[in-house]
TIKOL-988317 format. One line per field, with one value per residue: residue number from 1; x, y, z of N, C-alpha, C, O in turn. Coordinates in Angstrom, 2 decimals. Example, Ala and Ser with C-alpha at 12.3 -4.5 7.8 and 13.67 -1.06 7.14 Angstrom:
<rolos>
seq = c(1 | 2)
neast = c(13.19 | 12.85)
nnorth = c(-5.69 | -2.25)
nup = c(7.80 | 7.08)
caeast = c(12.30 | 13.67)
canorth = c(-4.50 | -1.06)
caup = c(7.80 | 7.14)
ceast = c(13.20 | 12.90)
cnorth = c(-3.30 | 0.03)
cup = c(7.80 | 7.87)
oeast = c(14.24 | 13.41)
onorth = c(-3.32 | 1.14)
oup = c(8.46 | 8.04)
</rolos>
This chain:
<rolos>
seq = c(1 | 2 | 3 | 4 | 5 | 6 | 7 | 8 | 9 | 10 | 11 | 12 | 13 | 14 | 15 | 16 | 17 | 18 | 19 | 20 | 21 | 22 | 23 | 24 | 25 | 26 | 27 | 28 | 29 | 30 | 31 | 32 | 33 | 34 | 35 | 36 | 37 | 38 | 39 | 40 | 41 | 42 | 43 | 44 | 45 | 46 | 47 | 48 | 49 | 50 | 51 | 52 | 53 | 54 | 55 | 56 | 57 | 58 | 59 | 60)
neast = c(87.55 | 90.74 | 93.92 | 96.93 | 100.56 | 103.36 | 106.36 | 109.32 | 112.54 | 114.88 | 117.50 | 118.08 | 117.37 | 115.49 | 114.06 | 113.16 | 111.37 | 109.03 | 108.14 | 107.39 | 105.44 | 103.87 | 102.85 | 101.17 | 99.46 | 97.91 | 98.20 | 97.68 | 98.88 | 102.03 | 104.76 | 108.02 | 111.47 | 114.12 | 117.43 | 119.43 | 120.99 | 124.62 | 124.31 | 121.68 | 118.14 | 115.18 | 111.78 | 108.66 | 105.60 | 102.78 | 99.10 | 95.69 | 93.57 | 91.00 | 89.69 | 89.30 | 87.46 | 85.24 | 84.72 | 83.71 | 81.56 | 80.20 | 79.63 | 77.49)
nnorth = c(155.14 | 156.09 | 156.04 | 156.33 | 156.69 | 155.90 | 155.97 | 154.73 | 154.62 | 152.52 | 151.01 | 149.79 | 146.65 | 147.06 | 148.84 | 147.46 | 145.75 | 147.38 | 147.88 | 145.85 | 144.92 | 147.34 | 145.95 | 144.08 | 145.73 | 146.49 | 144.50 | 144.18 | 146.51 | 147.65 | 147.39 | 149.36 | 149.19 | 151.65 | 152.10 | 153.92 | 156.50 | 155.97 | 153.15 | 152.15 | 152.14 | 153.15 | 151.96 | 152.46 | 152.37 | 151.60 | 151.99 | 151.61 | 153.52 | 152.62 | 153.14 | 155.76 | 156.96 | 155.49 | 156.07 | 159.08 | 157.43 | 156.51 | 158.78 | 160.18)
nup = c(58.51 | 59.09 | 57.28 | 58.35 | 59.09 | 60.69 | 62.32 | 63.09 | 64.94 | 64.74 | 66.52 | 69.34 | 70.51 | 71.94 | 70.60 | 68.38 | 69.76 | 70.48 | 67.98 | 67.41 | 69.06 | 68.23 | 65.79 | 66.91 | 67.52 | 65.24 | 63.10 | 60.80 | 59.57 | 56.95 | 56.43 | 56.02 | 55.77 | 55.94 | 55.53 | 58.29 | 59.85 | 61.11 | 61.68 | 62.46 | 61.53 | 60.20 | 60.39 | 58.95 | 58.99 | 57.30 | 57.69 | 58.59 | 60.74 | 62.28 | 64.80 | 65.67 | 64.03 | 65.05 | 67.58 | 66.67 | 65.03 | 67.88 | 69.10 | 67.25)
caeast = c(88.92 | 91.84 | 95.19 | 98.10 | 101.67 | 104.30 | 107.92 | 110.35 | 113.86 | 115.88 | 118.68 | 118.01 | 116.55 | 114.16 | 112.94 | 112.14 | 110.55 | 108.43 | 108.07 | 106.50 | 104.05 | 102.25 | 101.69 | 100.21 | 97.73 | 97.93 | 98.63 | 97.68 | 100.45 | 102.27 | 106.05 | 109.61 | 112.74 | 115.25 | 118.82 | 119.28 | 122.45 | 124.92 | 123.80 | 120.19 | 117.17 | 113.83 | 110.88 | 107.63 | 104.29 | 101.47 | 97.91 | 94.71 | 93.49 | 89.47 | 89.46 | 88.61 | 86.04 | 84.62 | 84.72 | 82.91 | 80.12 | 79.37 | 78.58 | 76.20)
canorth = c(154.76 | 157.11 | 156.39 | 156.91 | 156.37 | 155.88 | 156.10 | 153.94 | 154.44 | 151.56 | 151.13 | 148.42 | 145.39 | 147.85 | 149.54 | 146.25 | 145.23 | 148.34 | 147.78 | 144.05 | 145.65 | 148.32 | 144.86 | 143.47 | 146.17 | 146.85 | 143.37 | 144.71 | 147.60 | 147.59 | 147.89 | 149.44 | 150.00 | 152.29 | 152.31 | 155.01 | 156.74 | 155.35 | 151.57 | 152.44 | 151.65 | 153.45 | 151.42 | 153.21 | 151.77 | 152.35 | 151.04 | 152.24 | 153.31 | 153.18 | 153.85 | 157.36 | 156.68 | 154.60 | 157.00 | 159.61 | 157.11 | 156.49 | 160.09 | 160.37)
caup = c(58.76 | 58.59 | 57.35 | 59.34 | 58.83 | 61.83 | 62.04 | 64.54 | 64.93 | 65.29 | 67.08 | 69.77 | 70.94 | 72.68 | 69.20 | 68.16 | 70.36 | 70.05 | 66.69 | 67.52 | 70.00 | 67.44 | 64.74 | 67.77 | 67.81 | 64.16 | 62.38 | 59.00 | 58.86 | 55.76 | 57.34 | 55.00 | 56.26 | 55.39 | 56.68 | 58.96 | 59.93 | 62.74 | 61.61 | 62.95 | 60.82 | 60.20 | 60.34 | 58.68 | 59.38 | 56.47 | 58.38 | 58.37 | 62.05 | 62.58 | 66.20 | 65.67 | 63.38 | 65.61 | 68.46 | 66.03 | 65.33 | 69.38 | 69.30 | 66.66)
ceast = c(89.86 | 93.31 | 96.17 | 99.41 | 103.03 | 105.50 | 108.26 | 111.68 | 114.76 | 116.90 | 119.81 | 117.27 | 115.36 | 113.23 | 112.21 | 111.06 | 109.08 | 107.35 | 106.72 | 105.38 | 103.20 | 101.90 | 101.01 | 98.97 | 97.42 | 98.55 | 98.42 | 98.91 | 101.39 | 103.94 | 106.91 | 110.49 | 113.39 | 116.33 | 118.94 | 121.18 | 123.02 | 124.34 | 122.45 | 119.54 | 115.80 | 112.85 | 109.48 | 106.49 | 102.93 | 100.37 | 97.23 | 94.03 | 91.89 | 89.07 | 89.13 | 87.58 | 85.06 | 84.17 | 83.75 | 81.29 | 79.71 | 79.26 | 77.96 | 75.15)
cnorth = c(155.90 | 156.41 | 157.10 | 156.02 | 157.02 | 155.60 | 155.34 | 154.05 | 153.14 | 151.31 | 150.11 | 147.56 | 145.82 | 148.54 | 148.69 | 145.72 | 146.42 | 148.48 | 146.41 | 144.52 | 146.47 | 147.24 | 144.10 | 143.90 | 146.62 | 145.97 | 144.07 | 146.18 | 147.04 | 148.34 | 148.28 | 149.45 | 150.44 | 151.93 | 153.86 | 155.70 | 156.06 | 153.87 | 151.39 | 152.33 | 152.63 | 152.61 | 152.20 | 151.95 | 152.08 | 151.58 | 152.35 | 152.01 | 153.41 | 153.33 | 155.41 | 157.75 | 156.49 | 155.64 | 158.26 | 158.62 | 156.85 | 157.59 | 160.87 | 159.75)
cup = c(58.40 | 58.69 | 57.98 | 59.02 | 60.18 | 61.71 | 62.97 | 63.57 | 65.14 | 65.71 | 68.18 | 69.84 | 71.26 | 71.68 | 68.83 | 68.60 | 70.50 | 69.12 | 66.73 | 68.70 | 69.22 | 66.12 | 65.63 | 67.62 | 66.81 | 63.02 | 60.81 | 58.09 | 57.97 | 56.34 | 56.19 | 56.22 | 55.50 | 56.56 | 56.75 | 59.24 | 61.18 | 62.80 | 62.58 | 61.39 | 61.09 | 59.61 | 59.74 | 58.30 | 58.50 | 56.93 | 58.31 | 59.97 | 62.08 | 64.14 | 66.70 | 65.11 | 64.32 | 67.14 | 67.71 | 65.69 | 66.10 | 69.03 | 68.64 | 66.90)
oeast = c(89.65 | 93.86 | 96.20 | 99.33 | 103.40 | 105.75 | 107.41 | 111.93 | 115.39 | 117.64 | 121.00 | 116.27 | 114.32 | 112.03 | 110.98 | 110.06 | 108.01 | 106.21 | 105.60 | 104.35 | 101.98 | 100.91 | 100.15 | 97.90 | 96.47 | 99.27 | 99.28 | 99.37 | 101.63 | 104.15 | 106.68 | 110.19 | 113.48 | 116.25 | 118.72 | 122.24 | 122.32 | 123.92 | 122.35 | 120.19 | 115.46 | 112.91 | 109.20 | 106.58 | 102.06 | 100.49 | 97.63 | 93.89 | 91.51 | 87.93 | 88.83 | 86.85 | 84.10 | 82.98 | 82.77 | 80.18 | 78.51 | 78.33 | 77.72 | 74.11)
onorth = c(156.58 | 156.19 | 158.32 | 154.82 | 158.17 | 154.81 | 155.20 | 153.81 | 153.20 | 151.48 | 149.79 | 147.66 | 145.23 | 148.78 | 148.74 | 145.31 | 145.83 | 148.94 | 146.26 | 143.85 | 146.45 | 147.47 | 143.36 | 143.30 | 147.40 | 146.46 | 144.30 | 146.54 | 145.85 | 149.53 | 147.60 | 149.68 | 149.96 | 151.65 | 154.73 | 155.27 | 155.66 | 153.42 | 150.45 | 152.39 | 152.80 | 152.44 | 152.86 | 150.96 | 152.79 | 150.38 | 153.51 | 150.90 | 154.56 | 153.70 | 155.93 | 158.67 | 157.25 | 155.67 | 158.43 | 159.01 | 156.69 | 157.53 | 162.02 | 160.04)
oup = c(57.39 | 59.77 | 58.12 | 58.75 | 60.43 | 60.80 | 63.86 | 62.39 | 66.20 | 64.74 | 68.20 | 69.13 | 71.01 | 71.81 | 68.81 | 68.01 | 70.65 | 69.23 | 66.23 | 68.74 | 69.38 | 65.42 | 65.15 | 67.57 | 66.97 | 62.14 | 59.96 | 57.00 | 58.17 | 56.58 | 55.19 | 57.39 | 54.37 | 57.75 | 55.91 | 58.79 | 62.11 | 63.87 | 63.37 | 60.34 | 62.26 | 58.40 | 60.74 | 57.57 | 59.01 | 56.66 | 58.12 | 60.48 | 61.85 | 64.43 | 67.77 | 65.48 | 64.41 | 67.47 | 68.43 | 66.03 | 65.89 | 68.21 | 68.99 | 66.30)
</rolos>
């Protein structure tokens, strides 16, 4: 598994929604926000991705 940590801007309806599409494919992410400048929001995403792993053990 490898750790990975993702950023989103927030701003609109459309980030959100964004936002609600990668816990779709990453329910276990570990979400903050900060307030951002310009009444925008940063979203940061702490999850653990094994799809690359996983891709390394098919080709052993």
């Amino acid at each position: 598994m490898t750790r990975k940590i993702d950023v989103f801007t927030l701003h609109s309806v459309t980030d959100v929604n964004t936002v609600n599409q990668f816990l779709k494919m990453h329910p276990q992410a570990k979400l903050s926000y900060v307030k951002g400048e310009n009444d925008g929001a940063l979203a940061i995403a702490d999850y653990e991705d094994d799809e690359e792993n996983d891709e390394q053990e098919d080709k052993q």
